[in-house]
C-alpha positions in Angstrom: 31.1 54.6 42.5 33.4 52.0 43.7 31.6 48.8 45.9 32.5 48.3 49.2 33.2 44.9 49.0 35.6 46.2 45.5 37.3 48.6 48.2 37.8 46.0 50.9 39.4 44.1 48.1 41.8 47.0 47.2 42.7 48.2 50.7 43.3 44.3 51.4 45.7 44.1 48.7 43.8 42.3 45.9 44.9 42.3 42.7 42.4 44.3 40.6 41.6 45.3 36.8 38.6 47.1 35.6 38.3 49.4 33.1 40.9 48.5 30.8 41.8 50.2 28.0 40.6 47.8 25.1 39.0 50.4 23.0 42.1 51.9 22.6 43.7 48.6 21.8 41.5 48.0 18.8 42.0 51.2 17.6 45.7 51.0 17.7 45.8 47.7 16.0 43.6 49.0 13.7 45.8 52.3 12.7 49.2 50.9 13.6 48.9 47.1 13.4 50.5 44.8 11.2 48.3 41.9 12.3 44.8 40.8 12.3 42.6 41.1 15.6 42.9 37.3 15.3 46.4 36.4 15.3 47.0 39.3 18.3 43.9 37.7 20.3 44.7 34.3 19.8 47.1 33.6 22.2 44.8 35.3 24.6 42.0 33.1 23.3 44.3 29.7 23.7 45.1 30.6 27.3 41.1 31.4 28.3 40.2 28.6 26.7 42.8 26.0 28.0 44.4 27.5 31.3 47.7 27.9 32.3 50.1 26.8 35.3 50.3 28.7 37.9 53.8 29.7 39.2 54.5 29.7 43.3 53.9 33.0 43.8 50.7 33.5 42.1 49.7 30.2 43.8 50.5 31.6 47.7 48.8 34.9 46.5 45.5 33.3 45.7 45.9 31.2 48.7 46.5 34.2 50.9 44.1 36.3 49.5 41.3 33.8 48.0 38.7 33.9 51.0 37.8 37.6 49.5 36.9 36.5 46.2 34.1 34.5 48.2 32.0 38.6 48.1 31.7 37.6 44.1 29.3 34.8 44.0 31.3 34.5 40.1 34.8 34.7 41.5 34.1 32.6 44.4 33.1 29.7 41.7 36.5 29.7 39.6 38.8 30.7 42.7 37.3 29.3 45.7 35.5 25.8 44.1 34.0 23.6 46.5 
């Protein structure tokens, strides 16, 4: 069952991702891949681990759209720091 504050989110036009399909990943790497699980999630790892620059438009999104993140006590500490 979806949350109401997830559906407020949504209808307000909030970028969301749940559920993704990472089982599948693995399991496609692991068939199909020519690469280790490392060197695929490193770059992943590198940008988690050491951020990234924001372009303009993701900037004006999160400024337009940031005061919702406040519902997700979590959220609300990386987006909406005070």
């Amino acid at each position: 069952m979806i949350s109401a504050a997830l559906a407020d989110a949504v209808k307000a036009g909030a970028a969301v991702c749940y559920g993704v399909a990472g089982r599948a990943w693995l399991e496609a790497l692991a068939r199909f891949g020519t690469m280790s699980f490392g060197d695929v999630a490193a770059p992943a790892i590198d940008l988690a681990e050491r951020g990234f620059v924001l372009d303009d438009r993701l900037a004006m999104s999160l400024g337009q759209l940031g005061d919702r993140f406040s519902v997700w006590e979590s959220s609300a500490a990386i987006y909406r720091p005070t």
